[in-house]
N, C-alpha and C positions, 0 to 999 in steps of 0.2 A: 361293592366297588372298592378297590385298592387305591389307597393314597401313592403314591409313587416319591412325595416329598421327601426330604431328609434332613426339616427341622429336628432338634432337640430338645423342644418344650416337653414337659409329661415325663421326664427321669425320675423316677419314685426309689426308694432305698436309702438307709445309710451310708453305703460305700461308693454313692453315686451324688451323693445331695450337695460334692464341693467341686460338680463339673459343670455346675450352672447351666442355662438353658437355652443360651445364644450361640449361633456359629459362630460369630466372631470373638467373641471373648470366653468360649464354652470348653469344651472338652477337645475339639480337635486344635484350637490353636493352643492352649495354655498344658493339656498331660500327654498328648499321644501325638502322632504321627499316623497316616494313613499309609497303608500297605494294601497291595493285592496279593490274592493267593488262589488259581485259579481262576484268573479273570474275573474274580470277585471281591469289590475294595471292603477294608472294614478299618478301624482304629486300634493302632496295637498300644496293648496294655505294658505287656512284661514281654521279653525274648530269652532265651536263655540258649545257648550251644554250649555242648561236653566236645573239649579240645584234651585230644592225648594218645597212647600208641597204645598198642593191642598188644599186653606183656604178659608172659604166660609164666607164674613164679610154681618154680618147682621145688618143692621140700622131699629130703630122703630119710627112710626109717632111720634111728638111732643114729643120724648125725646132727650137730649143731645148726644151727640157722645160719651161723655163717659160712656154710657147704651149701646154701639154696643158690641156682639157679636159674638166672632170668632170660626166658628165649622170647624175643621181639620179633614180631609179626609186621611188623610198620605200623604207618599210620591208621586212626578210627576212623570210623566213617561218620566222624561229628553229629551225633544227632540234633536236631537245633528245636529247642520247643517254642511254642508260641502261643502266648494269650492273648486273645482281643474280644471288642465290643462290639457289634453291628448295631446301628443306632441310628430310627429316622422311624418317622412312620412305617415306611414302608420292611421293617424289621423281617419283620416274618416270610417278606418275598425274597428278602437277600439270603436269610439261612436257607432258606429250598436251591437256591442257585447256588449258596456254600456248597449244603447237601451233594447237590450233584456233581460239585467240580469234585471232591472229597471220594464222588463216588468211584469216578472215572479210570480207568486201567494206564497204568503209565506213568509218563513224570507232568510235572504241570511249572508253570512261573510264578516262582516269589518272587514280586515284586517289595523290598524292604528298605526302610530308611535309613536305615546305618548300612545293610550288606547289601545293600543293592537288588541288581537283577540274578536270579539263581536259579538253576533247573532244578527241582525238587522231585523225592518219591514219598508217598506218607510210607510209615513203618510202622505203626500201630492204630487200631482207629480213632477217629478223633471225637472231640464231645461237642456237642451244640446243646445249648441250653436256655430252659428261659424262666423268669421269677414271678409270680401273678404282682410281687410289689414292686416289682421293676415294667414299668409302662414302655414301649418301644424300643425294649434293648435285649439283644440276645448275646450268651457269653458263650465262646467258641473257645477249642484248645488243640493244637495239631501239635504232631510232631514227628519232624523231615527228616528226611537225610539229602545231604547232595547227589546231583542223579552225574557217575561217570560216562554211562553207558550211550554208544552213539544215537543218533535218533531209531524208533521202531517204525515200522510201517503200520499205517492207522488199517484200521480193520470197520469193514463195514455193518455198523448194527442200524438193525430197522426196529421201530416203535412207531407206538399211536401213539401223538401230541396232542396235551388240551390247549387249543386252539387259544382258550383266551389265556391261559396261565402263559402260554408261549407269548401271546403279544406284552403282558405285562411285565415277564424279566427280559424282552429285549429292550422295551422302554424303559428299565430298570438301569440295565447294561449302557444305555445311549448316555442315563443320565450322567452315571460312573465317568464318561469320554468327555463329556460337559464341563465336567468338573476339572477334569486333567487339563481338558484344553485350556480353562482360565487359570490352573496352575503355572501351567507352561509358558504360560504369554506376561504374567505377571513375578516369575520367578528370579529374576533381575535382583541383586542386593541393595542395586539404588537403580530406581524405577527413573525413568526420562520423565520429565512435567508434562510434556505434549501427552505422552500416553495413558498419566495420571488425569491429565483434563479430559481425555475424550474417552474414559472410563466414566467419568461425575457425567459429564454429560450423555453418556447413553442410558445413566441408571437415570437423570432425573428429568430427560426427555423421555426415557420409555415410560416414567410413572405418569406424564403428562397424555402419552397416548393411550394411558390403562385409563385414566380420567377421560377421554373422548369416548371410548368406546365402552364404555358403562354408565355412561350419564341417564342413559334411558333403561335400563334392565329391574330387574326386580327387585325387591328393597332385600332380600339376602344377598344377593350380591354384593350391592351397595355396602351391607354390612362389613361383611365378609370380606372388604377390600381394605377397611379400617386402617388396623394391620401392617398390612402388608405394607401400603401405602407412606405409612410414617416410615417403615423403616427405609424405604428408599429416598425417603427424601434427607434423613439423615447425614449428612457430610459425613462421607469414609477418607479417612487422612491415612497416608501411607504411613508406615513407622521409618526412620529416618534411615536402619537397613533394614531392610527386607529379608529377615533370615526363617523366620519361623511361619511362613505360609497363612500366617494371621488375615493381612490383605487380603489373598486369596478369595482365602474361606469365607471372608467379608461381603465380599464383592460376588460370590457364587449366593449365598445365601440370599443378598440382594437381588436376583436374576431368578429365583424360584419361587419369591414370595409371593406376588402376586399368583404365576400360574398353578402355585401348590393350594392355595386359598379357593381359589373359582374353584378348583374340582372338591373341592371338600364342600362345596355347598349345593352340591347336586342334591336333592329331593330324594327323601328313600320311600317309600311304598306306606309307610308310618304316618308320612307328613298331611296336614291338613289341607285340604285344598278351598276350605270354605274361611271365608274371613270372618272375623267376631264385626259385631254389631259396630263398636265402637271404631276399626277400622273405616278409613276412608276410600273411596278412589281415585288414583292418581288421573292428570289430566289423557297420558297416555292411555286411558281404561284397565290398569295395570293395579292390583289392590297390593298390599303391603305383604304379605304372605303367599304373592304367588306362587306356586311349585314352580323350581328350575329342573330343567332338563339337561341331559347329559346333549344332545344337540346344541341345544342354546349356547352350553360349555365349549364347548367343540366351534362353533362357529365363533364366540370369543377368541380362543386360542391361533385358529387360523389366522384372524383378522390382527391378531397381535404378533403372530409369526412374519406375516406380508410385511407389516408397517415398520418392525422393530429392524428387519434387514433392509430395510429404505433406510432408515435412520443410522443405520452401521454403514452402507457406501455411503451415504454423505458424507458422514465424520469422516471416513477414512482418506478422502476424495483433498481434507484439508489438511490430514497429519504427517509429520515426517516417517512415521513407522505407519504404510496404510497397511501392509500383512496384520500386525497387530491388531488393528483396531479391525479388520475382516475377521480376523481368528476370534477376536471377541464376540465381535455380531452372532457367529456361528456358535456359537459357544450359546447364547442367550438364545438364538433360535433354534436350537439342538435341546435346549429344556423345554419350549415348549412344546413342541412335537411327541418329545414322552410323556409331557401330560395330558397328551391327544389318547395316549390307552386308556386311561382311568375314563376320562371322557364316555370314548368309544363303546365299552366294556357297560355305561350306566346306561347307554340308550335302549328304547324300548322301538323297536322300527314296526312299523305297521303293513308296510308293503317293499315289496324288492326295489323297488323306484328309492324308495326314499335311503334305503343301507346301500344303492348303490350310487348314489346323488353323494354322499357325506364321504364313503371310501374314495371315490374319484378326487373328493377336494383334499382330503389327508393327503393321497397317495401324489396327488400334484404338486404339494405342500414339500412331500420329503425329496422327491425331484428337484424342486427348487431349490433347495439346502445343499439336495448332491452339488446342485452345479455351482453352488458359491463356497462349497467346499474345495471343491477343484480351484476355484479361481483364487480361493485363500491359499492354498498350498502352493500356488503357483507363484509367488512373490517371494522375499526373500525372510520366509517366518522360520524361524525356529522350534518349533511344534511342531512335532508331526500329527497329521489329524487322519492318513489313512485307518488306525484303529477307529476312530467316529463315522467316516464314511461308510467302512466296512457294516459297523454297528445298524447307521441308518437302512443300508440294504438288508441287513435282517427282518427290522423291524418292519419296512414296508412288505416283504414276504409275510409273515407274522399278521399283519392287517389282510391281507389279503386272503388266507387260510383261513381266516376265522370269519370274515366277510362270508366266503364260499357254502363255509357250516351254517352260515343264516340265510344266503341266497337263495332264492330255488324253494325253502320252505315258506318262504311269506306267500302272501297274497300280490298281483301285480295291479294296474290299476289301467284301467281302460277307459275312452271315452265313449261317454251316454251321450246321445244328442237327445234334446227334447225340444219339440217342435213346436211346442204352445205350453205357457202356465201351469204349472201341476202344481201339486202337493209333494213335496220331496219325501217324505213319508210313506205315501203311495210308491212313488217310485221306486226307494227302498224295499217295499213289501213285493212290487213287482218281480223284484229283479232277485230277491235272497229267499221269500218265502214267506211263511204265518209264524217263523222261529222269533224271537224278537230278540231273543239272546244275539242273534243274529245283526236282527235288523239294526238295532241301536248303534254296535259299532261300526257300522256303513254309513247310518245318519250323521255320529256324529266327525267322520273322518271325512266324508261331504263336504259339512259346512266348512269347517277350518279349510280344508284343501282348497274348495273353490270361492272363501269368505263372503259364505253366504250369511246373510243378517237372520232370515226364517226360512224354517223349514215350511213356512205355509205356501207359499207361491215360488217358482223358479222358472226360469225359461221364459223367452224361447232362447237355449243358450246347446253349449255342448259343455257336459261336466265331465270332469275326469273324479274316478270313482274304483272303489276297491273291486275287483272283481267277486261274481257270487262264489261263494263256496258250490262244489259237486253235491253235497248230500244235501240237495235242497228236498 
């Protein structure tokens, strides 16, 4: 499973060890600037452009130097270099989306903090690299020229997509818009109070709904919310001008914490599922070491998406800037939604019912988002958020493709009626065979599905149940 997060705890190296490990006070707000290049953000390091004219000096046999000749051609075509860091968990998803923007024919958008917006063409190729002592950081190096030339006509190339590596850089991508959006909304040099209060109050009312909705979950979670937790509860104080995007990235990092946390504690295939002696059982029948699932997550995140955009029209409903504080909600609910891939990607689905029960609520999910993104844009914001909308309709195609690639191969699930007391067991053997390899995962997808207490006795009920396999 890929982390999608873009903390920067885990910097290892010498040349890295005085960019500390926080968004807020770490390496994007105190040495770099964030740029895109290819619709791909990363943290610029160094920039450099060669400014000058294209002088062609001519020297002549057996005359002096001061018989040389300078024929000028005009202006260079400025090559401009660039060094940066990609840095976040999810490091290694960003250089593949580098990878390919790099890869691509034609010119592309620099987006830069000093030169701003720039059509660019690469002119030689560029380097992506990474250090086994540098933990989630990969160091990148391009180098452009300004593109003259009018737009080309796109040409159409076909390829087969890995289905899941596609839903993970558009939720990559989404997150990237996320980030802009609360750039945008917070990029004021002196922030209004109103919209500095109904910022505090959506990070420490949403930490208030991350505490409702995990009071009863597994004790990894619990854990695993720790964390996060504190940091939102921390008072984030504006700086008195707002010039260096510090805010920001404060107030973004606040808005990932939590949902970059829940997916990193999804259960890998490693994990124990039996408890030691000395654990207890919680009242919920839930022991301390439960395995979490990548559902479990996934219904977390939903339920925190629903709630946290309740909580954004309200505030908005009492602000004098309510675009603002919508473009925020959306902002915080556009992160979770890309934590819905990492999610999505860890489930293990058992029948087509149940991968299409979960797509239907994601996919209703980013619907919902669309339509309060329209409603945010529709006021008087200054942010444009059609790049995140655009983003979100990727990504629900993305869910949907790779949905497709699991659909149709699962199992579906049908109802058994049974007309008197059996043995579930039995009926298992009835219905799949003498296989047991078989039988077991029918038995034990049975009881969960229809919480059954024993497989000793059942009915007289209708169950729904995995259908037999063919090669009985």
């Amino acid at each position: 499973m890929a982390d999608l997060s873009f903390g920067l705890s885990g910097l290892a190296g010498p040349e890295l060890s005085a960019l500390g490990g926080g968004m807020a006070g770490g390496l994007l707000s105190r040495f770099a600037n964030y740029a895109s290049l290819g619709g791909v953000s990363f943290a610029v390091i160094d920039s450099r452009e060669e400014i000058g004219r294209r002088i062609n000096r001519v020297l002549f046999p057996d005359l002096p130097t001061s018989k040389q000749v300078f024929q000028d051609f005009g202006a260079i075509d400025t090559p401009i270099t660039i060094s940066g860091l990609i840095v976040g968990d999810d490091y290694v998803i960003r250089a593949q989306r580098m990878r390919k923007a790099l890869a691509k024919p034609g010119k592309m958008t620099l987006l830069h903090p000093w030169w701003g917006r720039l059509k660019v063409r690469l002119v030689q190729p560029a380097q992506i690299s990474f250090n086994e002592r540098q933990i989630r950081v990969a160091h990148f190096q391009a180098v452009v020229v300004r593109d003259p030339d009018p737009p080309a006509k796109k040409g159409f190339f076909g390829s087969l997509i890995d289905t899941v590596s596609d839903v993970l850089s558009e939720a990559d991508g989404l997150m990237d818009e996320a980030q802009e959006a609360v750039a945008g909304v917070l990029s004021a040099v002196s922030l209004p109070l109103a919209l500095v209060n109904a910022v505090s109050s959506l990070i420490s009312e949403g930490s208030g709904i991350w505490d409702g909705l995990t009071a009863r979950s597994p004790e990894p979670i619990k854990a695993a919310m720790t964390a996060p937790q504190a940091l939102m509860s921390t008072a984030l104080v504006p700086p008195q001008r707002n010039t260096d995007q510090s805010y920001a990235h404060a107030v973004s990092a606040a808005l990932i914490a939590v949902p970059a946390s829940l997916v990193g504690c999804v259960s890998t295939e490693e994990s124990s599922v039996i408890a030691p002696v000395s654990e207890g059982t919680d009242r919920d029948g839930t022991t301390d070491n439960e395995p979490v699932t990548g559902q479990q997550i996934a219904s977390l995140l939903l339920a925190g998406s629903e709630q946290i955009g309740q909580l954004a029209d309200r505030l908005s409903q009492s602000n004098p800037d309510p675009s603002a504080v919508l473009c925020l909600g959306v902002a915080a609910r556009a992160v979770l939604v890309s934590q819905l891939a990492s999610a999505w990607t860890a489930c293990v689905f058992v029948s087509n019912e149940d991968a299409q029960a979960l797509l239907t609520a994601i996919t209703d999910a980013i619907d919902a988002l669309q339509t309060d993104v329209v409603a945010a844009s529709g006021g008087h914001t200054r942010v444009a958020l059609q790049p995140l909308f655009t983003r979100l309709q990727k990504l629900r195609c993305a869910f949907i493709n790779d949905a497709s690639a699991q659909i149709g191969s699962l199992p579906t699930v049908v109802d058994v009626p049974v007309a008197a007391p059996r043995s579930l067991w039995a009926l298992c053997y009835a219905l799949q065979g003498d296989d047991v390899r078989a039988v077991q995962p029918m038995l034990d997808d049975a009881m969960t599905r229809n919480a059954i207490l024993h497989p000793g006795s059942v009915g007289p009920a209708t169950l729904a149940m995995l259908e037999a396999s063919d090669d009985q």
